[in-house]
C-alpha positions as CSV (number, residue, x, y, z in Angstrom):
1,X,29.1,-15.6,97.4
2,X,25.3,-15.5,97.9
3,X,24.1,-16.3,101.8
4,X,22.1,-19.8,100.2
5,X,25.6,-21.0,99.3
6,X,26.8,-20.5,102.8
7,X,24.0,-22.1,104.5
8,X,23.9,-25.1,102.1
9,X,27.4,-25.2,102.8
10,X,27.2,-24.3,106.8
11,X,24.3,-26.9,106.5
12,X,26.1,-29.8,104.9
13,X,28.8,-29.4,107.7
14,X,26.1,-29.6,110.3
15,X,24.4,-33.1,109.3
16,X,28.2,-34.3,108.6
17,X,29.1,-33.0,112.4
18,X,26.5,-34.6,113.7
19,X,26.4,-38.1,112.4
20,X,30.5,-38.0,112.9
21,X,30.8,-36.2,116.3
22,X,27.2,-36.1,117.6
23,X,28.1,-31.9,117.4
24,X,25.0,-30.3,117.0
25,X,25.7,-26.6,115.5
26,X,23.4,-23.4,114.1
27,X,24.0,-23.9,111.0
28,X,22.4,-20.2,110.1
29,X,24.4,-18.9,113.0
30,X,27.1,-20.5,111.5
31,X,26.9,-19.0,107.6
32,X,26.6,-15.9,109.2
33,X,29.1,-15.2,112.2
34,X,32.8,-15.6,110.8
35,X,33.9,-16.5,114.2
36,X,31.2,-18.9,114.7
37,X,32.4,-20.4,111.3
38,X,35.9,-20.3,112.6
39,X,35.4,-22.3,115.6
40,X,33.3,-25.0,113.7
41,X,36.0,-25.5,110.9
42,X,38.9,-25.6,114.0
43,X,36.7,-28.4,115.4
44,X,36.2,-30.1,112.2
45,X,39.6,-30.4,111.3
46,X,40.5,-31.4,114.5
47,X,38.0,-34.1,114.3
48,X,38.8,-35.4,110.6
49,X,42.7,-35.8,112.0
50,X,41.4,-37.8,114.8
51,X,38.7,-39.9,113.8
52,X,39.9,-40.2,110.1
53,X,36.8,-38.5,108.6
54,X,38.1,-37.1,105.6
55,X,34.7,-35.3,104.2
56,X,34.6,-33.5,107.5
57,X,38.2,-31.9,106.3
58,X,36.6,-31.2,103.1
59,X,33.5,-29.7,103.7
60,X,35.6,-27.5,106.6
61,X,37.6,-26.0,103.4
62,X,34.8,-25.6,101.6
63,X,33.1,-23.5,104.4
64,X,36.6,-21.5,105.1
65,X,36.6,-20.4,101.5
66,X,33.2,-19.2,100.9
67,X,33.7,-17.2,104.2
68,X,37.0,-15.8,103.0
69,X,35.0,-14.4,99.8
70,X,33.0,-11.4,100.4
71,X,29.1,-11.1,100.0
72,X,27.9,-10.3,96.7
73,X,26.8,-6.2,96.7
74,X,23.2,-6.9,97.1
75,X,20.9,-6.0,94.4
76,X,17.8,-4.0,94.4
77,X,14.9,-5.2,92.9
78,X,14.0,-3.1,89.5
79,X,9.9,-2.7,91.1
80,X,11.6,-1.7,94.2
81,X,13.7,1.4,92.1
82,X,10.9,2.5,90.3
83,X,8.5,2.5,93.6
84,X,11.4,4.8,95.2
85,X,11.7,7.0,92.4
86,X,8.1,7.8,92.0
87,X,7.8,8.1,95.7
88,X,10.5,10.7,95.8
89,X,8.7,12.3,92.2
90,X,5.6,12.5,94.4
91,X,7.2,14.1,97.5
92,X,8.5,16.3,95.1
93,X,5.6,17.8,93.0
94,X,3.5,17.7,96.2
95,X,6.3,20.1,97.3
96,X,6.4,22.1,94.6
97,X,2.4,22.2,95.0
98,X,2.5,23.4,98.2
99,X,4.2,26.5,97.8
100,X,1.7,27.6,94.9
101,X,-1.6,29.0,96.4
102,X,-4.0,26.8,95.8
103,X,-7.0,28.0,93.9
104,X,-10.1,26.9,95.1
105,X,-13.5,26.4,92.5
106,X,-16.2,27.4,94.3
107,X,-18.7,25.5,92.4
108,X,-17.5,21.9,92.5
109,X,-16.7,22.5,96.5
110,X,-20.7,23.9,97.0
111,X,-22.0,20.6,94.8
112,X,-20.0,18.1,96.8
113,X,-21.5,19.9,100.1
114,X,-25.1,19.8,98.5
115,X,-24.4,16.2,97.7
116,X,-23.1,15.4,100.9
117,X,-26.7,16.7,102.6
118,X,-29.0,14.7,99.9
119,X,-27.2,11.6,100.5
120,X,-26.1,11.4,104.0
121,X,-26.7,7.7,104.5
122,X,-24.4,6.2,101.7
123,X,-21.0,8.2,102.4
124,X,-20.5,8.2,98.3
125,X,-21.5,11.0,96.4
126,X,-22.6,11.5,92.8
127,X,-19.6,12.9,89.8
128,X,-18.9,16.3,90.2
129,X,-17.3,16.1,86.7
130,X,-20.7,17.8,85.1
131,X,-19.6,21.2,87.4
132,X,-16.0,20.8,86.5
133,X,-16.5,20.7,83.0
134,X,-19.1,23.5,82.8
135,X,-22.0,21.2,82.5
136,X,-25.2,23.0,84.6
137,X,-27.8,19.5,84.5
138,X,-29.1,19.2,88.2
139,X,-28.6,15.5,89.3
140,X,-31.6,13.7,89.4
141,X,-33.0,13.5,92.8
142,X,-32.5,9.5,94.5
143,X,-35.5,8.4,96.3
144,X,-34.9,7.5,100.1
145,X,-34.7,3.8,100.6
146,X,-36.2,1.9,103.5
147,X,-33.9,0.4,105.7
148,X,-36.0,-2.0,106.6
149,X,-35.8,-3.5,103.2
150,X,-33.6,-6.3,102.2
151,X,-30.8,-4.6,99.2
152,X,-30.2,-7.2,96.2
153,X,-28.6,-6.9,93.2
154,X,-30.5,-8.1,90.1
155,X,-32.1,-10.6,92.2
156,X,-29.2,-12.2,93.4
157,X,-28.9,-13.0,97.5
């Protein structure tokens, strides 16, 4: 049986106990911990024979039973298995990466340092995909803005 069960279950014996007995139990503590659980359902049998409160007797059944019954094998959500399995995919070909040399392309690593000095103030730096891909245009040189000057966007503030 799934935990709700046993705390609606656990939970209906509480307000039962304690509008019968004035008992005031945990009823998580009691869903959870069999011997817990034991003791209640002891003391609400006891109580149902004494007073005459019959639902007390029931409701202490009800709770022995589900407690009998083992927890359903918890299931893992499907997002959760896919995360793990591309996390372990990952781990893997960065792995498998790591033992390669790397090979190291001089010519994007000099344009991201050249980029790096021309804009120091904005910490991003223009595509290198031009140098990747062969492509020899120079970037267009960005004129220095004032800091003292307020930056909008199209005129919106």
């Amino acid at each position: 049986m799934s935990s709700t069960e046993k705390i609606a279950i656990a939970a209906h014996l509480h307000v039962l106990l304690r509008r019968k007995t004035g008992r005031v139990t945990d009823t998580e503590w009691m869903a959870t911990n069999t011997a817990y659980a034991a003791e209640m359902i002891r003391f609400s049998r006891e109580k149902a024979v004494e007073d005459g409160h019959i639902d007390l007797r029931v409701w202490a059944d009800k709770l022995e039973e589900i407690m009998a019954t083992p927890d359903a094998k918890h299931r893992v959500p499907l997002v959760k298995m896919m995360a793990d399995a591309v996390k372990e995919r990952t781990a893997v070909a960065h792995h498998a990466a790591s033992s390669v040399p790397a090979v190291v392309d001089q010519q994007s690593a000099r344009s991201v340092n050249a980029e790096e000095e021309v804009y120091p103030e904005s910490g991003f730096i223009e595509s290198t995909f031009g140098t990747i891909f062969g492509d020899s245009e120079t970037h267009r040189q960005r004129e220095r803005r004032d800091p003292g000057v307020p930056r909008y966007v199209k005129g919106l503030r």
